[in-house]
N, C-alpha and C positions, 0 to 999 in steps of 0.2 A: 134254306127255305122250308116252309112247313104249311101244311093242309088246313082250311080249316076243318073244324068237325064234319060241318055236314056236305063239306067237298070232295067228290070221289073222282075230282080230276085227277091223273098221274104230275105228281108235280116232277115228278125226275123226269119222265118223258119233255114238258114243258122247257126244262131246263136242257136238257140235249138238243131240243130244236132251236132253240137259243141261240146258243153255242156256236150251233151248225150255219143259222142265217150270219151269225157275226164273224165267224171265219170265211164265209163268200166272200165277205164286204173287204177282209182284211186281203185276202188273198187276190183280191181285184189289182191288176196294173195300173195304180192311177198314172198315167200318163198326159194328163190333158198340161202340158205344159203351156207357158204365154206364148201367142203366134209369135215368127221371127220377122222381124221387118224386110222387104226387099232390101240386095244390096244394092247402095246407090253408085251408077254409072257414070255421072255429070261430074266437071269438075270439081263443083264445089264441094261435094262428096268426098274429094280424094283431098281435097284440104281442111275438114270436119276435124273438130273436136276428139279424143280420144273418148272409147265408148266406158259408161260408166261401169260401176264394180258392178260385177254379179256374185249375190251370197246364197248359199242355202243354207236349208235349217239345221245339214247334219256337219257340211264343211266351211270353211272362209275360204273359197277360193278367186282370186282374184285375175281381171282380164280386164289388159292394156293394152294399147295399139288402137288402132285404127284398120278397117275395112278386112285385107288379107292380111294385113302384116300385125298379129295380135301375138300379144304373151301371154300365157296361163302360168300363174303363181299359184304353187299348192302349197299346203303348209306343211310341216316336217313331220303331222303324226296323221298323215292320211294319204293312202295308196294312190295312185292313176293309172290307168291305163289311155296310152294313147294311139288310136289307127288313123289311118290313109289310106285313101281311095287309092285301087291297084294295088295294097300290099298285103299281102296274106299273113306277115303277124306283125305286132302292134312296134309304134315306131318308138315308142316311150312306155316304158312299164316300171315301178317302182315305188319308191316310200317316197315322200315330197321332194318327186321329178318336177322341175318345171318344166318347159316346153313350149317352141313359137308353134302358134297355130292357126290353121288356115281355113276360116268357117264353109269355102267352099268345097273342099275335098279333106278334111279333117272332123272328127271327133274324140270324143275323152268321155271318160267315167273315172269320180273321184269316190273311192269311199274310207269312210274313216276304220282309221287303224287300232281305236283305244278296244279295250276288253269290252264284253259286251254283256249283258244280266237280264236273263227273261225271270220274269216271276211264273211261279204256276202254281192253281188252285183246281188241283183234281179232284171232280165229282166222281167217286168211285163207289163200289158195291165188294164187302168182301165176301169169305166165306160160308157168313151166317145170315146173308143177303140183307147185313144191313150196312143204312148209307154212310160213307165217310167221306169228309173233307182232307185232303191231303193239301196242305202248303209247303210248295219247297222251292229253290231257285235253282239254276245252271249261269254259271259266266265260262262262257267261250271267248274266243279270238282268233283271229286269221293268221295261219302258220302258211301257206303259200296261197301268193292271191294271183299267180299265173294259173292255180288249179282252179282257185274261188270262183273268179269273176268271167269262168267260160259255163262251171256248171250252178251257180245262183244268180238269183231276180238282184240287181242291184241298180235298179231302174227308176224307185220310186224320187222322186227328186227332191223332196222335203225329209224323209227319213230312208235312205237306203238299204239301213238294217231293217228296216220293219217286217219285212215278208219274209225274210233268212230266221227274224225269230220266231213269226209267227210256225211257219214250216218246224224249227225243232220244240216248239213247245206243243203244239200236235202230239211228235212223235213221244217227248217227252211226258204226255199225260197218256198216252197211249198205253206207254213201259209202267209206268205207276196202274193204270187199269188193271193190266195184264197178271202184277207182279201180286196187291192189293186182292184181287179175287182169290188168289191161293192160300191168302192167309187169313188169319180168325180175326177180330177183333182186339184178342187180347195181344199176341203176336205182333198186331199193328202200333199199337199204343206202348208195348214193353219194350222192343227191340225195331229200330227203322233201320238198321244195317244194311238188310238183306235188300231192302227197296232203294239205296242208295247205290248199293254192289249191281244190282238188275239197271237202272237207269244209267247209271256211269256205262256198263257196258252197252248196252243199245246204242248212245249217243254216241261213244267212240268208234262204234260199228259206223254209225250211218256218216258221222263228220271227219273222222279219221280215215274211216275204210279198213281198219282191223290189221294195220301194218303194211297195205299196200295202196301207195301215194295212186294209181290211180284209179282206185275204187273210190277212193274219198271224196270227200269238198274241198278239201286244203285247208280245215279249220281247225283247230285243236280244244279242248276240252280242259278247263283250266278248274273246276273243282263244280263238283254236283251236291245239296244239300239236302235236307227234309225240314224245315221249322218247326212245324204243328201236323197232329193227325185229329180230327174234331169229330166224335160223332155227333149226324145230323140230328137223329132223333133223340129230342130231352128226355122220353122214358127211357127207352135204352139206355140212355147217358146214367141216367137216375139210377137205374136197375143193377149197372156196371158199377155202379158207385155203392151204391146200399150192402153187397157182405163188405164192404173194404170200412163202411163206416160202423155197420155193424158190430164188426171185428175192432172197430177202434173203438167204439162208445165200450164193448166188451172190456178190451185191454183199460180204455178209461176205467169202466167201473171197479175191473179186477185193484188198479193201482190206488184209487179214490179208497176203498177197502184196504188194500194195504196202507194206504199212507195214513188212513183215520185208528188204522189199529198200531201203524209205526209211531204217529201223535200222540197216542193214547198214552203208550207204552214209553215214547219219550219225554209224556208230560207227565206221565206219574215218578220217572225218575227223576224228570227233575225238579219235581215236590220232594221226592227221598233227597237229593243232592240239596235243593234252597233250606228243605228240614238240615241235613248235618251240619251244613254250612253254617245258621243261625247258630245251630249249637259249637260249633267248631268257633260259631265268633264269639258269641259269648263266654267260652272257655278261654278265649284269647285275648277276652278284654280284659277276663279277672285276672288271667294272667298277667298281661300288662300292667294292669291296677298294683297288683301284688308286687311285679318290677319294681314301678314306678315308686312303691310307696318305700320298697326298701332300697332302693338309688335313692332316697330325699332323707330317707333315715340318716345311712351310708356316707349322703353327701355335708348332711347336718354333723354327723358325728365327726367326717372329717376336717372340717370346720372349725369347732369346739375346739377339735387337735390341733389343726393350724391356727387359730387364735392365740391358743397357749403358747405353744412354740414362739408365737411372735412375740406373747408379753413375754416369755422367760429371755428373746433375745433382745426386746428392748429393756427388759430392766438389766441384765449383760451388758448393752451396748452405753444403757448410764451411768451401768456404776464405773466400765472401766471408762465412761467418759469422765465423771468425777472422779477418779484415780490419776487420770490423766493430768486431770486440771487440779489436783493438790499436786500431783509430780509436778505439774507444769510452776503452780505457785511456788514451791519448795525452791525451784530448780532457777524461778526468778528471783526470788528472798536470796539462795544463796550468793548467784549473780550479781545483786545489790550490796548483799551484804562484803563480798569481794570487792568491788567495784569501790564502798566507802574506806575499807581498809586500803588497798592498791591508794586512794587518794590521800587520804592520810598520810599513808608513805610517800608519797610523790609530793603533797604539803610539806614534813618533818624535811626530805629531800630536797625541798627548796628552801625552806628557811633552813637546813644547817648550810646549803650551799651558799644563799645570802650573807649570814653570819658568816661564813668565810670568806666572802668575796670581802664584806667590810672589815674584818681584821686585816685580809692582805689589803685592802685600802689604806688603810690605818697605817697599816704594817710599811706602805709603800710610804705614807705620807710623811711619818717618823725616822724611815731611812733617807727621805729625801731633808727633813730637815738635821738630821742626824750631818747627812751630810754637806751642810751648808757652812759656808767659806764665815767666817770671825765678824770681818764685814756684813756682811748679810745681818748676821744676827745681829748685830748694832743697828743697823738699818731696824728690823725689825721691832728692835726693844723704842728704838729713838720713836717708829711711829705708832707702838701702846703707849708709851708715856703719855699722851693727853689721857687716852681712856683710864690708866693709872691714875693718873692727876686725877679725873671726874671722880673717880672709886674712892679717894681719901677721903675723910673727914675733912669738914671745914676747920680750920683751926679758930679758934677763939678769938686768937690778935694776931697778926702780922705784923713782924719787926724789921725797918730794916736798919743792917748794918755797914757802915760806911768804914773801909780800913783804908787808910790814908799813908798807913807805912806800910815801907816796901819790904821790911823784913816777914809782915804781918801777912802783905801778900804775896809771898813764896810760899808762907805756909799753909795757904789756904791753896795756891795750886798742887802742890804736895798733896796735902787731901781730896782734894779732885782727883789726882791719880790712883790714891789708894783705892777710892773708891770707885772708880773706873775696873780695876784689876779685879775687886770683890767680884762686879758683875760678869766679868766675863767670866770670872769661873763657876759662878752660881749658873750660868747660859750654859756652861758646859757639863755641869752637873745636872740639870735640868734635861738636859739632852740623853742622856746618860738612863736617867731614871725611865724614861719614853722605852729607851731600848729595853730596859730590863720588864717593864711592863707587856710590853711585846711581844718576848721570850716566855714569860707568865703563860700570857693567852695562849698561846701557841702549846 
């Protein structure tokens, strides 16, 4: 919080009275709990309905039963303590103890068992007596609640914790007060160690008791922090700030400087580097050019050479094809010409074999009639006589003669045989001449 200009009220005073009325209020016992009903005496009473659940805001504890005879259900992460009238220590003590209970000579106190977190925002003054804001937290927990719950307020009925945290956040802004004035600003803002080390030990003094269980609360101290440390005042804050940005616009400009002289200096080279480059490329392009142009010379000239080479093997490959193909003519001319002779031969070879099959025909047919019986060949001659007969000349006249003597006709049978005998031998002289002809051919 902050002043205006023309306000010369203490605003930190303002805020410590603050503080002061709102920790009254916190530190008040609310106790105004709902009246209790009379117990009812009358029968009907003792055969009533079981009494409804009662909840608060910090546990679910539940209560069954009717009249004296009730049960208290606590849940498993929240302490109790339970006494009875006449007994000097409690009849039920524990972590989620249930327990019957007897509203006329019985009570209980439940409190919760989970870890606990105060915040705190300390209005402090340090060494240079200006204002800071310190934000940090503390989370505790109850390490024995047979110590806790004889020396803390655990009475409020809606938050139990309430007044246990208020009491160590007190003490806790107290130790940051204490710790905070000894130190400077800068100290405050560079390193919070030393305010962390001061708080942890204060609270361990006051909720531990410094290793003796019964100086303590029975509570244990489970990790103390610092979040933020804020100075209140914007000039100061401003003031605090101005060498550090000083010092940085400085370093800016020192680096701003260098890096316009590093730019300079690397944009001039690399005008000198894009200058050689250009020239390094155009040196590389006529080189290439110049490659290029004697590979196409190179590759034209090998060309020309493989051209040649092909016509000298295809006119190679014609001529010994047309060598081939007079060979091949030559080689069928002669085959042909072989081919007419071998037939030739094989013709001559058949007609002299014919010519000799018809000789030994002939030859056979002449011995066959060579050898035929005298008979036969009468036979034979008896039937060409007609064809004989047709083959004569006609004669001019035909006489015939009548012989009437018998001397006349003996002499004509006489001549009948001579001329009988003529033929047969002319048949066998005939026969004769065949063989000899035979003989000839052969």
């Amino acid at each position: 919080m902050s002043a205006k200009p023309n306000d010369n009220r203490n605003v930190y005073l303002d805020q410590v009275v603050q503080q002061k009325v709102q920790l009254e209020k916190d530190l008040k016992n609310r106790r105004s709990m709902p009246a209790r009903a009379p117990v009812p005496r009358s029968e009907a009473a003792l055969t009533a309905a079981p009494a409804p659940v009662t909840a608060t805001n910090a546990c679910d504890v539940r209560i069954t039963g009717f009249w004296r005879w009730r049960n208290v259900i606590v849940p498993p992460n929240a302490y109790v303590v339970h006494s009875r009238r006449g007994r000097s220590q409690p009849v039920t003590i524990g972590l989620g103890e249930s327990f019957r209970f007897d509203p006329v000579t019985d009570a209980f106190l439940v409190v919760p068992a989970a870890m606990q977190t105060i915040v705190i925002q300390a209005n402090t003054i340090c060494k240079e007596r200006q204002g800071l804001l310190v934000q940090a937290y503390v989370q505790w927990i109850i390490d024995d609640f047979e110590i806790a719950y004889r020396k803390l307020d655990f009475s409020d009925p809606e938050d139990p914790m309430k007044i246990v945290n208020v009491q160590l956040r007190e003490q806790a802004e107290a130790a940051i007060k204490d710790k905070v004035a000894t130190m400077s600003i800068d100290d405050v803002l560079a390193d919070k160690q030393p305010i962390i080390e001061e708080l942890t030990a204060r609270l361990r003094a006051v909720a531990e008791g410094g290793g003796d269980p019964d100086k303590g609360l029975g509570l244990s101290i489970v990790t103390v922090q610092i979040k933020e440390a804020v100075v209140c005042s914007p000039r100061v804050w401003e003031m605090l700030q101005r060498p550090f940005r000083a010092e940085r616009d400085r370093a800016a400009r020192v680096v701003e400087l260098e890096n316009s002289s590093a730019v300079a200096a690397r944009e001039s080279a690399a005008e000198q580097a894009k200058a050689k480059l250009r020239i390094e490329a155009r040196a590389e392009q006529a080189r290439l050019e110049l490659a290029t142009e004697s590979e196409r010379l190179d590759r034209e000239r090998e060309e020309r050479v493989r051209r040649a080479k092909l016509d000298a093997q295809a006119r190679e490959q014609t001529l010994a094809l047309e060598q081939a193909r007079l060979a091949q003519e030559a080689e069928l001319a002669r085959i042909a010409q072989q081919a007419e002779l071998e037939s030739a031969e094989r013709k001559a070879e058949s007609d002299r074999r014919r010519e000799e099959c018809a000789v030994a025909v002939e030859a056979a047919r002449r011995q066959i009639d060579n050898d035929r019986s005298p008979e036969s060949v009468r036979m034979a001659m008896v039937r060409a006589l007609p064809g004989i007969a047709k083959s004569l000349p006609n004669p001019p006249q035909l006489r015939a003669l009548t012989i009437a003597d018998a001397s006349l006709d003996a002499a004509l049978r006489s001549l009948v045989s001579e001329l009988k005998s003529s033929a047969d031998i002319d048949s066998h002289a005939m026969v004769r001449g065949d063989d000899d002809d035979e003989t000839r051919a052969r």
